[in-house]
N, C-alpha and C positions, 0 to 999 in steps of 0.2 A: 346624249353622249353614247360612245358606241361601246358594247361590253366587250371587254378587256380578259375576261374568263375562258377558261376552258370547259367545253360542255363535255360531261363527262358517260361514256354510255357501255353498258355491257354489252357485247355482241354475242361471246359466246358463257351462259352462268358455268359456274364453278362445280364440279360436280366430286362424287367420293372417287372418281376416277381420271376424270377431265378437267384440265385447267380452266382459270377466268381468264379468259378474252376481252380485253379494253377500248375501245373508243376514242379518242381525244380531239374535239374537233375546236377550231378558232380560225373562225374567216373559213377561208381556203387552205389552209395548214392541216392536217391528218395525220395521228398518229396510233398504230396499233402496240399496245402494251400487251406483250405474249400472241402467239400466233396460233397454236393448238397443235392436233395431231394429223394426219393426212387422211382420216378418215372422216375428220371435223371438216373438211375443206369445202363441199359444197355449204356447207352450214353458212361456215365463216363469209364466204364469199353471198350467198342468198342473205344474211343480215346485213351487209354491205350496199345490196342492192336495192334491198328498204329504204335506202336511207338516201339514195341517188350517188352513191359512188361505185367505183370501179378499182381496181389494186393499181392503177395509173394515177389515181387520186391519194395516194398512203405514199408521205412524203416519208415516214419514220416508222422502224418499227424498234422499239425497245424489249428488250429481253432481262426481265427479272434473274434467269440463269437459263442455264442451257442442258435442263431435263428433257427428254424427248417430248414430253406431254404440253413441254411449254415453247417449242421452237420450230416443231416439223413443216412448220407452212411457213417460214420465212421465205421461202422461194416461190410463192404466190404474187410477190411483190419485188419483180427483179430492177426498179426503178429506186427502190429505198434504200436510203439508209440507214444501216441497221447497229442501233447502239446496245451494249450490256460491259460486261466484266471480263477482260482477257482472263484474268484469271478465272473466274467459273467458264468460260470458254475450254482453258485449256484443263481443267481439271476434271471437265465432263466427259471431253474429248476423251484423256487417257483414262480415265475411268472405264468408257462404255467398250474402247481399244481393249482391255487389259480383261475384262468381263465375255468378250467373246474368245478368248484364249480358253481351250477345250480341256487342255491338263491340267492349268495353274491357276485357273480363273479366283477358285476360293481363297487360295494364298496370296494372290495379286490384289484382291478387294479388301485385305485388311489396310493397304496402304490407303484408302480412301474413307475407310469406314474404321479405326481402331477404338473403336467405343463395342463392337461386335459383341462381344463377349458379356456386356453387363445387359443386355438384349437376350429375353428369351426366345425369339421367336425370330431375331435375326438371323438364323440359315435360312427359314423359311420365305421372309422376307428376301434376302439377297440371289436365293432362286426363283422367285419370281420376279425379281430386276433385271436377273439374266436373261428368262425369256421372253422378256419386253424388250430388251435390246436385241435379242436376237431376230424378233418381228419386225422389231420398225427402226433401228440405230442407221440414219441414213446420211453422213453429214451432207454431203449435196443439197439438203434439201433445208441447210440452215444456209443458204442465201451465199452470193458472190462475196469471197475471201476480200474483192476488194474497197467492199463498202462498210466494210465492219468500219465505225468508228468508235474506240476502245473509250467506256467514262475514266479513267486513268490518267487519258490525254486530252480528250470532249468533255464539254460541257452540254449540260442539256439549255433548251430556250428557255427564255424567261419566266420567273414564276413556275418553275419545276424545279426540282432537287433528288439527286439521289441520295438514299438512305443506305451504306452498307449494313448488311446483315447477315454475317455470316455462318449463325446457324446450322442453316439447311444443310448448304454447299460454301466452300473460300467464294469469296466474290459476288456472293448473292448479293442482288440490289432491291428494294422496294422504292417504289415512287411517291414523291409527296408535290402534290398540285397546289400552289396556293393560290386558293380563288378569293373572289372577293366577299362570299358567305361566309360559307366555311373550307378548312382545309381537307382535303380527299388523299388517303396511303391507300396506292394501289401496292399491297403488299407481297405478295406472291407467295412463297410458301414458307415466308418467315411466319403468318397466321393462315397453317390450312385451312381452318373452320375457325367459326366464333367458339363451340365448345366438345365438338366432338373428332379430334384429331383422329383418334385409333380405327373411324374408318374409312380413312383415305387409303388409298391404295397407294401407298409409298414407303419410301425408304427409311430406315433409321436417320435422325441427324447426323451430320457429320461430330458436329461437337453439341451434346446436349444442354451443357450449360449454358453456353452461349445461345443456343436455341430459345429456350426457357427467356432468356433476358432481353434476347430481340421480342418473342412474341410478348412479354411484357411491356416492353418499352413500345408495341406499336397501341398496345390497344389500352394503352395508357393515353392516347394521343385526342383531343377533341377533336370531331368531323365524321367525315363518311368515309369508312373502311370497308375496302374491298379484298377481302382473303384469294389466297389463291383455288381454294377448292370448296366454295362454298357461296352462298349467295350473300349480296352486299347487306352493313346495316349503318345505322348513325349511333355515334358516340357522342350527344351533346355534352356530357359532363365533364368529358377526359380523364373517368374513373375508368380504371380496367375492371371487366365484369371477372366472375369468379373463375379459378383455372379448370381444365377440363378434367 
């Protein structure tokens, strides 16, 4: 009988800086889960080549949200299409818009971050958001406008499932595979880490509590979970291990 699964593979690990880069392969079918940075791009592309493919071969690419860290190489793949959340789409978008504004940028970034303040370390953080977007904020290089198909309106293929999670970012999505072992949440930065979040090099939540209840609720989940900044592990029990 022929397997029915999706084989599931990191291409690029998750790092305190660099996102997980995902795999998804069945049959002939290919799908990349997050795309990375443009400086990841030979990487992403030499794991690819391991494996006998080429960015002609990447029928899909799915975008958990649209952090630079997690999208700047959708345009390695001008053949795909490319699924995520209009809304984390468009709230990254004016987000990263509104953060290169020179005079206003701090009073502009409470509209996406209004937790700022109970956050000690948030200016320090949110300047160095800034000049991470000032480096690499490129949208050309999240892929042709006209391939976006929005999960809103798309559905993903069979035996996948989007999970909102809105934590991070409005519109975050995590992935949940259901294979016929076990089930795999390619989570994204709903779980940075399994236990050490504070050294990811990233943003405050947008909403803490809901953060807090999404990375609950994934790693509450039985199977193999893959965080967004960090290397994958298994959950046989579907006990959430202790908080960080």
């Amino acid at each position: 009988m022929k397997d029915s699964s999706w084989k599931t593979e990191v291409l690029l690990p998750g790092s305190w800086r660099g996102a997980t880069c995902t795999l998804l392969s069945r049959g002939h079918h290919h799908i990349i889960v997050d795309t990375g940075m443009p400086h990841e791009a030979h990487r992403l592309l030499e794991a690819l080549e391991k494996r006998g493919l080429h960015p002609s071969d990447i029928r899909m690419i799915v975008n958990t949200h649209f952090h630079v860290d997690h999208v700047l190489n959708n345009c390695l793949f001008p053949e795909s299409e490319i699924y995520g959340s209009q809304q984390s789409h468009d709230w990254c978008c004016e987000a990263y818009a509104d953060l290169l504004d020179e005079q206003n940028w701090e009073k502009l970034s409470l509209k996406y971050y209004p937790e700022s303040a109970d956050y000690e370390r948030a200016p320090e953080l949110m300047g160095a958001l800034r000049r991470f977007a000032l480096r690499w904020w490129d949208r050309k290089r999240l892929g042709d406008a006209s391939h976006f198909r929005w999960i809103e309106t798309h559905p993903l293929p069979d035996d996948m499932e989007f999970l909102v999670t809105n934590g991070h970012v409005p519109g975050h999505v995590s992935v949940i595979i259901h294979n016929n072992e076990q089930p795999i949440v390619i989570a994204g930065d709903a779980v940075l880490t399994r236990e050490h979040d504070e050294n990811v090099f990233t943003m405050i939540p947008h909403n803490r509590e809901q953060f807090q209840h999404d990375r609950a609720r994934i790693l509450g989940m039985m199977g193999r979970i893959l965080p967004g900044h960090d290397g994958e592990f298994s959950n046989p029990s579907g006990v959430a291990p202790a908080a960080p």
